[in-house]
Z-matrix of the N, CA and C atoms (Angstrom, degrees):
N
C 1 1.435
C 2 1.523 1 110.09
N 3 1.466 2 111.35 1 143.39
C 4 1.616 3 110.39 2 -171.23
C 5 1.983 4 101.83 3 -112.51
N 6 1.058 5 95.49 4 134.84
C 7 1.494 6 104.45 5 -158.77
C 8 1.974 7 94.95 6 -117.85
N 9 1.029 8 114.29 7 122.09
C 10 1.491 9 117.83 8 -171.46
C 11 1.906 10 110.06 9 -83.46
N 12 1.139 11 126.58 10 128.59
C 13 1.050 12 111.84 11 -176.40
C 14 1.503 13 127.23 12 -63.78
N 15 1.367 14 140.97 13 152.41
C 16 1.522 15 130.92 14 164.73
C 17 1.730 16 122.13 15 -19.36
N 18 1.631 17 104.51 16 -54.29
C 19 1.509 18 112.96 17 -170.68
C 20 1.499 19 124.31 18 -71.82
N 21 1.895 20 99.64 19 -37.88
C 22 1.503 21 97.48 20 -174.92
C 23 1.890 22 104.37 21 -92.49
N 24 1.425 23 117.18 22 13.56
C 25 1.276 24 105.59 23 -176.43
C 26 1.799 25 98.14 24 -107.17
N 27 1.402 26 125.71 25 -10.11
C 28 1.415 27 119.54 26 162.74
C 29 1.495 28 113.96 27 -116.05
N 30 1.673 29 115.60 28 29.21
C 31 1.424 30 119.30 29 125.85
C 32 1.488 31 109.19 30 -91.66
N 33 0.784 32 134.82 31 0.26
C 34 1.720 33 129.15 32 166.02
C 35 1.943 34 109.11 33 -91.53
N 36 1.243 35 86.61 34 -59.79
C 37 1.564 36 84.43 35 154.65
C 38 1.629 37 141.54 36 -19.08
N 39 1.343 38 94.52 37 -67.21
C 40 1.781 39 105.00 38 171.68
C 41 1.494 40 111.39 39 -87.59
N 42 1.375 41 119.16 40 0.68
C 43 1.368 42 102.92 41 170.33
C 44 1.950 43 119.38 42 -90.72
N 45 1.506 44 100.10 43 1.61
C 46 1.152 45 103.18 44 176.94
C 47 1.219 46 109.08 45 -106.66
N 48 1.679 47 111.33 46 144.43
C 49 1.391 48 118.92 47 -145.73
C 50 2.098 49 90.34 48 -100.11
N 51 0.984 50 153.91 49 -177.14
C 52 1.324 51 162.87 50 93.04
C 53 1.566 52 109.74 51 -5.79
N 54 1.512 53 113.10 52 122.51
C 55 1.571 54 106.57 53 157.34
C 56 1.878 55 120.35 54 -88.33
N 57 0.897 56 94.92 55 123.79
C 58 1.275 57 105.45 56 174.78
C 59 1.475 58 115.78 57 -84.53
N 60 1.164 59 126.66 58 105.47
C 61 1.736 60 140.48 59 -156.64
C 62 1.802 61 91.00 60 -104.42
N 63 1.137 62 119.79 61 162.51
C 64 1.753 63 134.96 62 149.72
C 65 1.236 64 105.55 63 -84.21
N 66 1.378 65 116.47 64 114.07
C 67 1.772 66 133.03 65 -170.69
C 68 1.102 67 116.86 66 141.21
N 69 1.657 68 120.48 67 -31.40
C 70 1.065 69 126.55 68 -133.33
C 71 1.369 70 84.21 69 -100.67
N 72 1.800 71 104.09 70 162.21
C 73 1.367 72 126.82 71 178.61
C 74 1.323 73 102.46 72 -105.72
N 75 1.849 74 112.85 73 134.77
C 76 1.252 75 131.06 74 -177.33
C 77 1.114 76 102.24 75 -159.96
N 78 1.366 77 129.04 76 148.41
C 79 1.441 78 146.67 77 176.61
C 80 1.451 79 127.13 78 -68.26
N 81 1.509 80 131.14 79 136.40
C 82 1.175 81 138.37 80 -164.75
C 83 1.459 82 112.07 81 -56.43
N 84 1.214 83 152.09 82 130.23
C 85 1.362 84 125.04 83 156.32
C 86 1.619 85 130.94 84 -68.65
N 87 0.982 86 102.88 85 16.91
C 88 1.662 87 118.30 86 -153.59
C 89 1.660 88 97.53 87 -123.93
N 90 1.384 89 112.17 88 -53.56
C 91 1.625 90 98.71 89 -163.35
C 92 1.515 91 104.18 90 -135.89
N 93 1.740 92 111.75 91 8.31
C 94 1.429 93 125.17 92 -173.05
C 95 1.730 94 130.22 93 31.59
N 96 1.422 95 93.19 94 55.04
C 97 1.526 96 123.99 95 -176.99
C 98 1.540 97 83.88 96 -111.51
N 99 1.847 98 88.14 97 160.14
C 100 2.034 99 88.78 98 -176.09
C 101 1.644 100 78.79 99 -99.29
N 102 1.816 101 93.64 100 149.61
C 103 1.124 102 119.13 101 158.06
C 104 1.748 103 104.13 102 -118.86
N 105 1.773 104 99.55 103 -145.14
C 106 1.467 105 114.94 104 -155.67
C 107 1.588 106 87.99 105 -141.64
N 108 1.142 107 87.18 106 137.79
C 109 1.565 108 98.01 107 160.93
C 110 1.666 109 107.97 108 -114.22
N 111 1.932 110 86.17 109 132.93
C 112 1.509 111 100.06 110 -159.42
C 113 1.639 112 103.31 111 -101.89
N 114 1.525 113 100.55 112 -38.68
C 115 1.794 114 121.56 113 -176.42
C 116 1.600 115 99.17 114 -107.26
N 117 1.735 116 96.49 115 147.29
C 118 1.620 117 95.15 116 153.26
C 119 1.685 118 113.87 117 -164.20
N 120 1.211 119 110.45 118 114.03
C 121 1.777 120 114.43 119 -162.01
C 122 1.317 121 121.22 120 -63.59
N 123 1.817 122 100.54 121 147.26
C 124 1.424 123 101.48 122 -152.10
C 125 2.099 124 118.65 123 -57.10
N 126 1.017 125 105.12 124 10.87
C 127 1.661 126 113.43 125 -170.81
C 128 1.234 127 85.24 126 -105.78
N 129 1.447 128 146.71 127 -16.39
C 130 1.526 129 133.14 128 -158.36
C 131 1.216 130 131.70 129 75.55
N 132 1.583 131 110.37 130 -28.77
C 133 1.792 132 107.01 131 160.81
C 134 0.843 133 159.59 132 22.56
N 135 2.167 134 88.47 133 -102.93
C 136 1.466 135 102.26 134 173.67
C 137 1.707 136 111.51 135 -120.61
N 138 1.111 137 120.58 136 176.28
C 139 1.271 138 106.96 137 169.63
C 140 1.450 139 107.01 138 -138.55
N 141 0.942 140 115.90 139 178.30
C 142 1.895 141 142.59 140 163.47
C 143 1.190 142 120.27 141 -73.05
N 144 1.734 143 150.73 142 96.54
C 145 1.243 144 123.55 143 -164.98
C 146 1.587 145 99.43 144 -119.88
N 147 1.158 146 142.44 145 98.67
C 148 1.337 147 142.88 146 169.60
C 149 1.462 148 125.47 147 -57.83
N 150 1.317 149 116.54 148 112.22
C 151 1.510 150 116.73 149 -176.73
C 152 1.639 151 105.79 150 -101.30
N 153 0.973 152 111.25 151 156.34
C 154 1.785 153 135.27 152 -179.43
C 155 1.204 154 111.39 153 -85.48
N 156 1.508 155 127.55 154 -41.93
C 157 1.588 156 128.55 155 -174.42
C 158 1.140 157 101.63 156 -74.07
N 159 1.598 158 117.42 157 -164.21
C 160 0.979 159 132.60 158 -161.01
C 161 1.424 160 117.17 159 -117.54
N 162 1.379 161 131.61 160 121.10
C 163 2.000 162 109.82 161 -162.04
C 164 1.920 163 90.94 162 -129.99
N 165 1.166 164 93.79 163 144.89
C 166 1.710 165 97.66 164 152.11
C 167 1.482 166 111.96 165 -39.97
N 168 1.760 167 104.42 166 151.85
C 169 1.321 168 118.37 167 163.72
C 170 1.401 169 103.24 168 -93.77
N 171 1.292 170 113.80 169 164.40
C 172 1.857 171 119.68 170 178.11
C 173 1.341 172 124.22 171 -43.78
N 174 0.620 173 112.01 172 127.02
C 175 1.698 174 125.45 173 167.92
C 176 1.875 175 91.32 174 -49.64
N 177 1.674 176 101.23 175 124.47
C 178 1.424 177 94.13 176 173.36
C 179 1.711 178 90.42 177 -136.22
N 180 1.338 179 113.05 178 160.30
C 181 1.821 180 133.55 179 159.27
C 182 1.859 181 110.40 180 -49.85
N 183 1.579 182 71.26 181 104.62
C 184 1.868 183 83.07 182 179.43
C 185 1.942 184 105.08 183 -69.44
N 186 1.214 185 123.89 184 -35.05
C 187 1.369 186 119.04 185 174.92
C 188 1.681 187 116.48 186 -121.02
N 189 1.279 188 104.95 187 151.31
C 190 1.496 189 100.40 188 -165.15
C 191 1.691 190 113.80 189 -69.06
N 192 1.045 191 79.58 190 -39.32
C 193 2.233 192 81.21 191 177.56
C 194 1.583 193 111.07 192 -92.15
N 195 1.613 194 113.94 193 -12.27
C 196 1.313 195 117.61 194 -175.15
C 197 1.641 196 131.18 195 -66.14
N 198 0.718 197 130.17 196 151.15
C 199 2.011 198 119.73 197 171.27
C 200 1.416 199 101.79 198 -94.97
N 201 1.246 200 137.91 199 21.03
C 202 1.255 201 136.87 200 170.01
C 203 1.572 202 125.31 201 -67.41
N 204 0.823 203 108.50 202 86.94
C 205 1.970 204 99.64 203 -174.55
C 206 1.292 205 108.08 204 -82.00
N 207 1.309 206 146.83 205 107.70
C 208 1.483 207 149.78 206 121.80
C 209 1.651 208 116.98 207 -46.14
N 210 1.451 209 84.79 208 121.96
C 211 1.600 210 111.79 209 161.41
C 212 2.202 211 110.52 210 -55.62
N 213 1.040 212 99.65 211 163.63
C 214 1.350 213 88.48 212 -169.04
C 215 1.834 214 87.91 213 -124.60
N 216 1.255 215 123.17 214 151.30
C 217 1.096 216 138.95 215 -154.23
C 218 1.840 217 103.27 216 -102.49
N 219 1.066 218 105.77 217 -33.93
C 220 1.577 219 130.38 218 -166.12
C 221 1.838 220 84.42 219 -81.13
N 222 1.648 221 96.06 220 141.40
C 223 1.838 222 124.16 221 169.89
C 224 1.683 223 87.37 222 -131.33
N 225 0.938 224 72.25 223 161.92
C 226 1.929 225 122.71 224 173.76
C 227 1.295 226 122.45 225 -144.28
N 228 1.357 227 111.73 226 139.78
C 229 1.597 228 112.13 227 -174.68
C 230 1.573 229 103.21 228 -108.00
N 231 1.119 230 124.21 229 163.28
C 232 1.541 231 131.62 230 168.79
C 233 1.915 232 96.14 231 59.30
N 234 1.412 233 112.70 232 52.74
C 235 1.226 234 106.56 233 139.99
C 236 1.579 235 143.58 234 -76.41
N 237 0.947 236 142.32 235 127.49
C 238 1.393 237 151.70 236 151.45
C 239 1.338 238 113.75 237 -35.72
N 240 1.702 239 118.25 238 100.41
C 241 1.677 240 111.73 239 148.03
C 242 1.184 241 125.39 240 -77.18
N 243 0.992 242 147.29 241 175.87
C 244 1.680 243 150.88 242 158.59
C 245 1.467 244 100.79 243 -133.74
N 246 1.473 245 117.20 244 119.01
C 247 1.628 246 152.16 245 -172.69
C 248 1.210 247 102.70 246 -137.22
N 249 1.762 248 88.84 247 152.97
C 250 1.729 249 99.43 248 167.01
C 251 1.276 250 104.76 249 -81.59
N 252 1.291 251 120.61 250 147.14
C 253 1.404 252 149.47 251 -176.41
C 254 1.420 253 119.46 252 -86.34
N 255 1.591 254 108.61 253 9.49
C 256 1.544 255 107.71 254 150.43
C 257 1.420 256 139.79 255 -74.48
């Protein structure tokens, strides 16, 4: 019988990554509340993480030729992040 030693079986260990499934519970990147992961790309990557609260929409250009950035006043709930899936 072949018996693996302590050292080379938690270098095998950390070389395996987590599967990241659709269902699964993972944390917001935004307000670090658990959400859901809804998406997850076919390489494993990145994923989709859906939060429940409520977040700002993007910061968009209040004038067209201007460098002015305005904050946007308007939330939405159940937005979609996209993160790496490590």
């Amino acid at each position: 019988m072949y018996i693996k030693s302590g050292a080379s079986a938690q270098k095998e260990n950390k070389q395996i990554q987590p599967i990241v499934n659709v269902g699964d519970h993972r944390m917001c990147p935004e307000c670090r509340t658990v959400g859901c992961v809804v998406w997850v790309s076919q390489d494993k990557k990145t994923m989709g993480v859906q939060c429940h609260k409520s977040h700002r929409e993007a910061i968009r250009q209040a004038l067209r030729y201007g460098a002015t950035l305005v904050p946007s006043t308007k939330t939405r709930k159940n937005i979609v992040f996209l993160t790496a899936a490590a």
